[in-house]
N, C-alpha and C positions, 0 to 999 in steps of 0.2 A: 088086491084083496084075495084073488083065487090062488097066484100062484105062490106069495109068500110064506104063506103056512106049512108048506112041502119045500121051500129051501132050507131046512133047519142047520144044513151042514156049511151054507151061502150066505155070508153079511153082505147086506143090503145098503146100500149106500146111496140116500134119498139125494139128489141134487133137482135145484130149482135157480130161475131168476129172482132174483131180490124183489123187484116188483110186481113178481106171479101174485092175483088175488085171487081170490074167492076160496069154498072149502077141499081141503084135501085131507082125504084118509089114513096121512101119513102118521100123522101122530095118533092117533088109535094103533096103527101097525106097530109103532116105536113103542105104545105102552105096551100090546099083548105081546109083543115080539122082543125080544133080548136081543133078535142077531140085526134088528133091523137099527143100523145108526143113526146117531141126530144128521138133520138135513145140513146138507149144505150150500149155502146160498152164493149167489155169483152177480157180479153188478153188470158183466158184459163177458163176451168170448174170450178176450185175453185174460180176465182174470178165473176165467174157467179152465181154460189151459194151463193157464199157471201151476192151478191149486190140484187139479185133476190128481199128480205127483201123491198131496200129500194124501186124500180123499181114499185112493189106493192104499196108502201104509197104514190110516185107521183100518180099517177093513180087514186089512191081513192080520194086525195084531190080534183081533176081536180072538178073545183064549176060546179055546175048544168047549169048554164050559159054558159057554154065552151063548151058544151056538142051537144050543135044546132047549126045551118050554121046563121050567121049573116042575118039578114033582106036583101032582094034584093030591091034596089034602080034605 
């Protein structure tokens, strides 16, 4: 929560276990945040490694535009 709001130039790339419970702030960060991406979830370590790959290339795409807080109105 402190430091996301000053990476605005930094897509954020939530990663969790599948069976992580309780509450996380992540999805408040993903609604106020454009650079913050959807989580991604992982059933065990090799399927974390797997994906890590692709988890990276969302991120990168994330356009320059997504990257700052929407004009305030």
């Amino acid at each position: 929560m402190t430091i996301v709001p000053l990476l605005q130039t930094t897509p954020v790339a939530p990663i969790r276990a599948v069976d992580a419970s309780g509450y996380t702030i992540i999805e408040d960060l993903q609604r106020a945040y454009r650079w913050v991406l959807p989580t991604h979830e992982y059933a065990d370590q090799n399927g974390l490694m797997a994906n890590l790959p692709e988890v990276d290339r969302r991120a990168q795409r994330l356009p320059p535009e997504m990257r700052r807080d929407p004009p305030k109105t």
